[in-house]
C-alpha positions in Angstrom: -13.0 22.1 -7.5 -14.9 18.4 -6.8 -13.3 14.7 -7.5 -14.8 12.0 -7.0 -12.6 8.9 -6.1 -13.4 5.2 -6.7 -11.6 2.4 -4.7 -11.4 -0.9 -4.8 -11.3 -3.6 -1.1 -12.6 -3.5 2.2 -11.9 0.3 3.1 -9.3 -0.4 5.4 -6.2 -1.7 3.5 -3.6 -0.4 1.7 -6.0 0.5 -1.6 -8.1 3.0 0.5 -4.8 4.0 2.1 -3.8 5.4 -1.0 -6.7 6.6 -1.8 -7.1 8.4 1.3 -3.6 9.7 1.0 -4.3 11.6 -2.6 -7.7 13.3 -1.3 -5.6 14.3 1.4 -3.1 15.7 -0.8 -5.3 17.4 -3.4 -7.2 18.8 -0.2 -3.9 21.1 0.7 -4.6 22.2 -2.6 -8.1 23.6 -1.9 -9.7 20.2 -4.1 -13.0 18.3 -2.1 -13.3 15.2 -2.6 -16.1 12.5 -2.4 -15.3 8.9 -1.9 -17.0 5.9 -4.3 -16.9 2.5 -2.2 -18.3 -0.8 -2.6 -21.7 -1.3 -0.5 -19.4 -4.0 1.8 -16.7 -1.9 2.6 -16.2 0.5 5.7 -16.2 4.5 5.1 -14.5 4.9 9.0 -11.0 5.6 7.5 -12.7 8.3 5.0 -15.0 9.4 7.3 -12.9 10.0 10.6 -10.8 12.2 8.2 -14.0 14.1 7.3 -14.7 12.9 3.5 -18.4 12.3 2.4 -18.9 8.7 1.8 -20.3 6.8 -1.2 -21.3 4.1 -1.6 -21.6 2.6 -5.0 -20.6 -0.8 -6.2 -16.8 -1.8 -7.0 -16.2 -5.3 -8.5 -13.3 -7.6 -7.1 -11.4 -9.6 -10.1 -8.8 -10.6 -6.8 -5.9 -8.1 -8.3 -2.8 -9.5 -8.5 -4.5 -12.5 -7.6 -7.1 -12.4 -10.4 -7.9 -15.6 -12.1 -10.0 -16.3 -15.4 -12.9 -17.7 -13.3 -13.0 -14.3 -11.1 -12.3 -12.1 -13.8 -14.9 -13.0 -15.1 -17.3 -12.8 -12.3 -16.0 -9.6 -12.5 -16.7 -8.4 -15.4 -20.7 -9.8 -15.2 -21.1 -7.5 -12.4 -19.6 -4.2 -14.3 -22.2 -3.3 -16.1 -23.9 -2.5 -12.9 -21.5 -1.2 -11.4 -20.4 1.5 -13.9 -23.7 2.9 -14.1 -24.3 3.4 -10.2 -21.1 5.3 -10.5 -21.6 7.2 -13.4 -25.1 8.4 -11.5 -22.7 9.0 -8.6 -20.2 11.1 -10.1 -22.9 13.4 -12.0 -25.1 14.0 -8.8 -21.8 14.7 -7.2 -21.3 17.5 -10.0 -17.6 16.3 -9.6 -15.2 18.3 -11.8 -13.1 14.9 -12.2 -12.6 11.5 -11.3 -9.2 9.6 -9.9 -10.0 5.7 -9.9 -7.6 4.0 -7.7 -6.1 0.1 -8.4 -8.1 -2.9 -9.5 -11.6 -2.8 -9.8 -11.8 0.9 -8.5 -9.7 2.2 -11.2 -11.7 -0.2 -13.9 -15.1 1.3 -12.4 -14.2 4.8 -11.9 -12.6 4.8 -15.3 -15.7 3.1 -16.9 -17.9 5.8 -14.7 -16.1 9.0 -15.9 -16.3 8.2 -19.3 -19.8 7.7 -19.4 -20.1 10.7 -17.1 -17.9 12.5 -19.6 -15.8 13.8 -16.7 -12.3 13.8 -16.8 -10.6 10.3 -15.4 -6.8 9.6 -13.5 -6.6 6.3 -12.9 -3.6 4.9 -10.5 -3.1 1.2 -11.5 -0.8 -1.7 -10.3 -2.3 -4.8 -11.6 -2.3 -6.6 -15.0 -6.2 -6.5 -15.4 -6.0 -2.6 -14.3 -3.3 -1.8 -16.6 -5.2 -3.4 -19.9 -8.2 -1.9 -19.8 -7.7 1.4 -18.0 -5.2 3.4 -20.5 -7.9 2.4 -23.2 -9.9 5.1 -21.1 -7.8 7.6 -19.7 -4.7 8.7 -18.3 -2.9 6.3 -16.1 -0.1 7.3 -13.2 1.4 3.5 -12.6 2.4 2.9 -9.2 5.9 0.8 -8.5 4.6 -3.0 -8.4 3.6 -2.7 -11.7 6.2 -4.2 -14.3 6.3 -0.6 -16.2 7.0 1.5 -13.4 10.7 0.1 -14.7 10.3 1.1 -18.2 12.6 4.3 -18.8 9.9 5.7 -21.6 5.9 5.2 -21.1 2.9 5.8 -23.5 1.9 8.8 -23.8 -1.2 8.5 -21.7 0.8 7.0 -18.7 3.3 8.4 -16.2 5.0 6.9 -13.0 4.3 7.8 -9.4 5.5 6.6 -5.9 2.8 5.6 -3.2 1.0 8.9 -2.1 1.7 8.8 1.5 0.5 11.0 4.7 3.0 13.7 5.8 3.2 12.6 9.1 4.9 9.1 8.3 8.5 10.9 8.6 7.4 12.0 12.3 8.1 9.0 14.2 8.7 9.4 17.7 11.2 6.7 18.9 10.4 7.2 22.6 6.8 6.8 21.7 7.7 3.3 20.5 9.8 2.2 23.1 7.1 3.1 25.8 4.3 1.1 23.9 7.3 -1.9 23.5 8.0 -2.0 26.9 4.6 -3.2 28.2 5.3 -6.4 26.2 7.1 -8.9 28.3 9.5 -10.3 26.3 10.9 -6.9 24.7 14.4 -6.2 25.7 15.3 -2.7 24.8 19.1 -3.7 24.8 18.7 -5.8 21.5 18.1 -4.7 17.8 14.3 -4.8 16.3 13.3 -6.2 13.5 9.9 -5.4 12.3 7.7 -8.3 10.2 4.6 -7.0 8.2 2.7 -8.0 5.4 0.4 -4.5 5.4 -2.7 -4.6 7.4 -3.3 -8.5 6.8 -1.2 -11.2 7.9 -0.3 -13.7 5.8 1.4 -17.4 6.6 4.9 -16.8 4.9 5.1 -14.1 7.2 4.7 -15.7 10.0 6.7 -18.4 8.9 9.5 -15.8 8.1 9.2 -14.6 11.8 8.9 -18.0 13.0 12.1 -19.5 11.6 14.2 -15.7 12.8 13.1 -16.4 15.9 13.9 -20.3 16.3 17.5 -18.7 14.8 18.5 -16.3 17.2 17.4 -14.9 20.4 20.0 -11.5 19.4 16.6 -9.4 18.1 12.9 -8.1 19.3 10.8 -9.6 16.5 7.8 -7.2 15.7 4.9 -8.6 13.8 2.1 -6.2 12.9 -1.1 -6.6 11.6 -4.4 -8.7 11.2 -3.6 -12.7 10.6 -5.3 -13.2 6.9 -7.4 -16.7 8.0 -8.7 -17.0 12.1 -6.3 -20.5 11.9 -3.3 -17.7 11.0 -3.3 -16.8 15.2 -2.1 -20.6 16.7 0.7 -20.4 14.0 1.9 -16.8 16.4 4.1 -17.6 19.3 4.1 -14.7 21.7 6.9 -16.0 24.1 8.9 -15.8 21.3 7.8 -12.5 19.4 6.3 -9.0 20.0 2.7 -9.5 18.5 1.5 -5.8 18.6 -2.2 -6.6 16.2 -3.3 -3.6 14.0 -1.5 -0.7 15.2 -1.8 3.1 14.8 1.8 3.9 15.6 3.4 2.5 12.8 5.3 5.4 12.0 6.8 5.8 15.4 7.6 2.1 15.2 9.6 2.0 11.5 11.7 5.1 13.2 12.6 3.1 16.4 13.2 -0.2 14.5 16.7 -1.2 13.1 15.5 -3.4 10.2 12.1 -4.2 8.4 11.1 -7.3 6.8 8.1 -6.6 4.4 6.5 -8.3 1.4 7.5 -6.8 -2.0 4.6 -4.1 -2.3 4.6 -0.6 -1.7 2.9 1.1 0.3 4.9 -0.7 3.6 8.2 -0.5 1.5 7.9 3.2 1.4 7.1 4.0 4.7 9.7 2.3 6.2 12.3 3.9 3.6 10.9 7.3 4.8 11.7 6.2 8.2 15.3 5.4 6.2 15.0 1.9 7.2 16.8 -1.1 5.0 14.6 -3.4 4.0 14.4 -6.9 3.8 11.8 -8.0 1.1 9.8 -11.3 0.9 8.6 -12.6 -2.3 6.1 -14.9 -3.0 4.4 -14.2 0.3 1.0 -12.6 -1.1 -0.7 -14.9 -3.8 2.7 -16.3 -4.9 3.3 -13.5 -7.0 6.7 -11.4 -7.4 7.3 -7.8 -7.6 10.7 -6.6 -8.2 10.6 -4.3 -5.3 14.3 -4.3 -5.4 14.1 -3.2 -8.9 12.5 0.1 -8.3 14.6 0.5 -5.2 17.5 -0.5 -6.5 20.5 -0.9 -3.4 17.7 -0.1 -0.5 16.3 -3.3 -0.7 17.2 -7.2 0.2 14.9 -9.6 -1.8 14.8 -13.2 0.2 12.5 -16.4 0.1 10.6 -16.9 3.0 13.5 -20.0 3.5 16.3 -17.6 3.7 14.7 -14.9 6.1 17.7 -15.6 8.1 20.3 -15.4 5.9 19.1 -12.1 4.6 19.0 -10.4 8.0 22.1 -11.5 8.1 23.4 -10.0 5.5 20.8 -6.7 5.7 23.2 -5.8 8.8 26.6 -6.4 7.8 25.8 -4.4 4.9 23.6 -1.6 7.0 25.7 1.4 6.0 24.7 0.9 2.0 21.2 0.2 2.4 20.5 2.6 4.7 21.8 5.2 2.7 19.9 4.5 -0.6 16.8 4.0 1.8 17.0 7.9 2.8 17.5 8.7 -1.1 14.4 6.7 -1.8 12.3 7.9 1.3 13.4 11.3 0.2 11.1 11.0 -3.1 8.6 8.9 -1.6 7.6 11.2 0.7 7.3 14.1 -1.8 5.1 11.5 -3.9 1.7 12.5 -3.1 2.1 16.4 -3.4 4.1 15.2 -7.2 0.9 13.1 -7.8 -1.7 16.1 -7.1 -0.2 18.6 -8.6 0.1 16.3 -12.0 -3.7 15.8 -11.7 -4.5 19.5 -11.0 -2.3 20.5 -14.0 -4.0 18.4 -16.4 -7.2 19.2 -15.1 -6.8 22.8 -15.8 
């Protein structure tokens, strides 16, 4: 059995992440799969894994982000877009099609159709979540307001973040070796770990900024890519652990004490599999809000960038709690991605 997968971004963020994640999951279950990219993006993360790389062209309204203006823009550029992957997925000879979040789920869904091949789109966004269910069926994934709803459509059902297997396998030593070669680490103090995903942006380094003009009690962690080039001379390095794009996240949410995230998933999950408490900032990405701590209800401190330090705070004096609803949570989200494929599979068949 053949899918073909459509995803939206720049092939190296959390959308082809979870992309990556479901082929991954539906290949344990003897399913090959093909990857649909916009021409821009990178294929590395898909290829290195050893998935043929396509690449077709996937509009970007901007997501959570998305305003009228790009929406628009958008939607001039779908026409074309649907019909490259339409010609993808039949010369493919896929059997069906899962379109992952934003404009890959909009074109993959558009595609399929047109392809008459079955569609499974994973959506998170309000422009996703219109137009996709109008198409086919939907799994919606936990930043969207519905994941909270105790009764769907029909045509829609609820899944965690599909995640790799290996995220639970953190190796504590490893992170304390790669730690140590940072000057200002002290393995006698707590860590806290400040991410915003693969890109970096300003509240979060404002978050770890103010932590660390607060107290000098913790190792303050900051992973990832600064959004904007200016984003680096806001990052003081006497003052925090600045480890860039890292490939050892997992063995760094297990050695950590305490993660402060922003309120979307894929980061939130990994850490809880890690059975981490979380500490999440709102308002950080595009000024928009989540309700993390509404699908993770007791696992999760929501704060404003201003009140980073009060939440740590609190996040440890009430450790005990949160760190035992994180394990509940982490159980689930690590069982997501197997839950997810096998609902395709069975609807496919």
């Amino acid at each position: 059995m053949k899918a073909f997968f459509t995803v939206t971004g720049r092939g190296l963020g959390g959308d082809a992440v979870v992309a990556l994640n479901t082929m991954l999951a539906l290949r344990k279950k003897g399913v090959e799969s093909i990857i649909g990219i916009d021409e821009t993006a990178s294929g590395d993360l898909f290829e290195k894994n050893g998935f043929e790389v396509c690449k077709i062209s996937i509009p970007h309204a901007g997501g959570h982000a998305a305003t009228k203006l790009s929406a628009i823009k958008g939607a001039l550029k779908l026409v074309t877009a649907t019909f490259k992957a339409r010609k993808a997925i039949k010369k493919c000879k896929s059997d069906f099609v899962v379109a992952v979040l934003g404009g890959g789920a909009i074109v993959g869904s558009l595609g399929a159709k047109f392809a008459r091949k079955p569609c499974f789109s994973l959506i998170s966004t309000p422009l996703d979540s219109k137009v996709c269910p109008k198409f086919n069926y939907c799994y919606v994934l936990p930043e969207l307001d519905k994941f909270r709803l105790d009764t769907l459509p029909s045509n829609m059902d609820k899944s965690f973040y599909p995640l790799t297997d290996d995220i639970g396998d953190g190796n504590v030593e490893i992170a304390l070796q790669k730690l140590k070669e940072y000057p200002n680490f002290d393995e006698n103090k707590k860590t806290i770990i400040f991410s915003s995903g693969s890109s970096i942006f300003k509240g979060t380094i404002d978050a770890i900024n103010l932590a660390a003009d607060d107290s000098n009690d913790y190792n303050l962690v900051l992973i990832g890519r600064p959004l904007k080039e200016e984003y680096y001379d806001l990052i003081d390095e006497e003052k925090i652990i600045y480890v860039g794009f890292i490939d050892w996240v997992n063995h760094l949410f297990k050695f950590a004490d305490l993660a402060v995230l922003t309120d979307d998933g894929v980061s939130l999950e990994e850490a809880m599999i890690c059975e981490k408490p979380i500490i999440a900032l709102t308002k950080v990405k595009w000024g928009r809000y989540q309700n993390m701590a509404g699908v993770f209800k007791g696992a999760i401190i929501e704060s404003e960038v201003s009140d980073v330090c009060k939440s740590i705070d609190e996040a440890f004096e009430n450790y005990g709690s949160l760190k035992k609803n994180a394990e509940i949570y982490g159980k689930q989200c690590f069982e997501a991605a197997d839950v997810l494929a096998d609902k395709i599979l069975k609807k496919v068949e």
